[in-house]
C-alpha positions as CSV (number, residue, x, y, z in Angstrom):
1,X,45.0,-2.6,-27.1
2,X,42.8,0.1,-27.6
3,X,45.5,2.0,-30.2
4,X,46.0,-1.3,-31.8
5,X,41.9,-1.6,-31.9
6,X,42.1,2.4,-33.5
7,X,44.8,1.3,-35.9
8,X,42.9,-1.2,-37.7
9,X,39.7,0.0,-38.1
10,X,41.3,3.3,-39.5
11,X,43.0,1.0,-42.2
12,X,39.6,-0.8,-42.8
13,X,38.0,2.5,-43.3
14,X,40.8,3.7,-45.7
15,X,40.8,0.4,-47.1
16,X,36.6,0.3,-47.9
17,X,36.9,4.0,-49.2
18,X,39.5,3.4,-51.8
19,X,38.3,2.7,-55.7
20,X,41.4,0.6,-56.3
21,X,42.5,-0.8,-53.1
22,X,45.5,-3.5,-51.8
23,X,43.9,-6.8,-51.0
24,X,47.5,-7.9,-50.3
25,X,47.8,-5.0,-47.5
26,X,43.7,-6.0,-46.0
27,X,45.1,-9.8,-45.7
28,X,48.0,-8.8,-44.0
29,X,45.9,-6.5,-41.2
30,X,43.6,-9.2,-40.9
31,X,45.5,-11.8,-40.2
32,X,46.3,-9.5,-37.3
33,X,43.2,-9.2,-36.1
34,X,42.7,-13.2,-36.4
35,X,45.2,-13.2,-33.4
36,X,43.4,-10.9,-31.1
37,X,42.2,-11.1,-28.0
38,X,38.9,-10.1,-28.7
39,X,36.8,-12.9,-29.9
40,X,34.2,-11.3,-31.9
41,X,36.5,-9.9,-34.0
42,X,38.9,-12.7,-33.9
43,X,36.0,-14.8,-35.6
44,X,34.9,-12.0,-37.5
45,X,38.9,-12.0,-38.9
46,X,39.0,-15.0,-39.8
47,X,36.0,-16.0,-41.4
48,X,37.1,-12.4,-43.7
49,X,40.4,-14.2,-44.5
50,X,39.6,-16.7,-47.2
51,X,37.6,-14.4,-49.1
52,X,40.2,-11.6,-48.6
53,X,42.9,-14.1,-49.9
54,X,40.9,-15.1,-53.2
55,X,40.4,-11.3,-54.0
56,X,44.2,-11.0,-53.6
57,X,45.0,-13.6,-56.3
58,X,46.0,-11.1,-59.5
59,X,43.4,-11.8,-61.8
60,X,40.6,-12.4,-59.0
61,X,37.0,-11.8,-60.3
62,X,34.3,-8.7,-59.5
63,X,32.2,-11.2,-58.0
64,X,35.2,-12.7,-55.5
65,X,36.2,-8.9,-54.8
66,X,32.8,-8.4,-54.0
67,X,32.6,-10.9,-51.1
68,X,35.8,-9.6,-49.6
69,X,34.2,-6.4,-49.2
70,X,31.4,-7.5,-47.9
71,X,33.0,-9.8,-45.1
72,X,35.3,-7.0,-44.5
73,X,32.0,-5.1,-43.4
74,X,31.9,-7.4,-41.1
75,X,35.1,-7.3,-39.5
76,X,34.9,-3.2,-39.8
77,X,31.1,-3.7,-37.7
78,X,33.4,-6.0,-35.1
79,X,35.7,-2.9,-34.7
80,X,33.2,-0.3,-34.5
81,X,31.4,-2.5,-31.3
82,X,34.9,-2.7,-29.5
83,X,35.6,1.2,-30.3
84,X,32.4,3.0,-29.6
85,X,32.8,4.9,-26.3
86,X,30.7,3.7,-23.6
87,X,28.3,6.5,-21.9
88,X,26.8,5.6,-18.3
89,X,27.6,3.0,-15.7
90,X,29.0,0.1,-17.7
91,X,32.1,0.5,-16.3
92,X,31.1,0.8,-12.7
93,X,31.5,-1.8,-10.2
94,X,28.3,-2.9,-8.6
95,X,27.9,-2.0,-5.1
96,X,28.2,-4.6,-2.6
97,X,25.5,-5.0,-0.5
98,X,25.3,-5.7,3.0
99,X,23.3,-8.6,4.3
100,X,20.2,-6.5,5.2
101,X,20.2,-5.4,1.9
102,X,20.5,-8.6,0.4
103,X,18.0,-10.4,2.4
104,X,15.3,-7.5,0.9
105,X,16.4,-7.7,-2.0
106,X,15.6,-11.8,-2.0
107,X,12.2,-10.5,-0.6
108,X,12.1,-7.6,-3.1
109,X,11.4,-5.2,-0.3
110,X,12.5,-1.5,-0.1
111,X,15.6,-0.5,1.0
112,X,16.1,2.7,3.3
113,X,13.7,2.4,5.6
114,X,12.0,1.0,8.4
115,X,9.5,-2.3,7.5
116,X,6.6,-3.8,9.9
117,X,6.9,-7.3,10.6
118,X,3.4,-7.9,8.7
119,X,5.0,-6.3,5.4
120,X,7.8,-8.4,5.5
121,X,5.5,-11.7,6.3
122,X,3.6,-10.8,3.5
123,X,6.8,-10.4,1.4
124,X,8.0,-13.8,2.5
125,X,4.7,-15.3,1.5
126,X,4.5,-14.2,-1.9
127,X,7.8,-15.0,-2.6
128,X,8.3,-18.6,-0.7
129,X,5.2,-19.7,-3.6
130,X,7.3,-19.6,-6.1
131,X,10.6,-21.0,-4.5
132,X,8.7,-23.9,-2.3
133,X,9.9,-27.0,-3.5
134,X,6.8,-28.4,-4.1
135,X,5.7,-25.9,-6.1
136,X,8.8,-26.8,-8.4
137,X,11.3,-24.5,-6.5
138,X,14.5,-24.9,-5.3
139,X,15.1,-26.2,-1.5
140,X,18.6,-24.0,-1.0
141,X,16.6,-21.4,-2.5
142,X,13.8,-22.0,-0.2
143,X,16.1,-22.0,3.1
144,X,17.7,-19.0,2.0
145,X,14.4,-17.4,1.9
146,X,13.4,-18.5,5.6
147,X,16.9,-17.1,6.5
148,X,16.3,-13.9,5.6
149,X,12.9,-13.7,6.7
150,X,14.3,-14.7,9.9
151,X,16.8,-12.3,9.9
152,X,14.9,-9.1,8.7
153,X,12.1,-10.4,11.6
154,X,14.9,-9.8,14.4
155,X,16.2,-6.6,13.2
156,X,13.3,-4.7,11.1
């Protein structure tokens, strides 16, 4: 896909820098990309297509050639997203975390080291105001919350 991806935005590029270029030959690369898997440029494609079509047409205007261009942008902008490289963790799969880990994290207490029962009591309290259901919270949410507590209370 991502040679397919390369191919077409090289021919949009070629296609935006030429002074006299093929409608015909844009049309038939994007009705290409209107069968992608991608859906941004899938839309992208085909909202291009009509407008692409009328600047085919032999004796098609400066004004209709115009808008062809300019949708074309469009679909060349749709490319460029789905071809930039990605720097950082993107790609990386999240760490699973363990249940300890996921009960502070409910809490939004440290991880990595050792908590007093009073830190995670307060913890619990702050947090059960917002999730109590009669302050508008959710009552799963609000077990959940007593679970962990519970939990985090037996093995700090």
């Amino acid at each position: 896909m991502d040679q397919k991806l390369s191919k077409w935005k090289l021919g949009v590029e070629r296609f935006r820098q030429d002074p006299a270029p093929d409608y015909r030959e844009m049309v038939r690369l994007v009705e290409e990309m209107a069968a992608s898997d991608e859906v941004t440029l899938r839309q992208a494609a085909i909202q291009a297509l009509p407008s692409l079509r009328n600047a085919a047409v032999r004796k098609a205007e400066r004004i209709a050639r115009g808008i062809a261009r300019r949708r074309l942008g469009l679909v060349h902008d749709a490319l460029h997203a789905l071809t930039i490289p990605r720097f950082g963790k993107r790609s990386v799969v999240p760490k699973v975390l363990t249940p300890e880990e996921r009960y502070r994290q409910m809490l939004g207490l440290p991880f990595g080291r050792r908590l007093a029962a009073t830190e995670i009591h307060h913890a619990y309290k702050q947090t059960a105001k917002n999730l109590h259901p009669d302050g508008g919270g959710n009552v799963q949410a609000f077990c959940d919350l007593a679970k962990a507590r519970d939990a985090l209370m037996k093995h700090p």
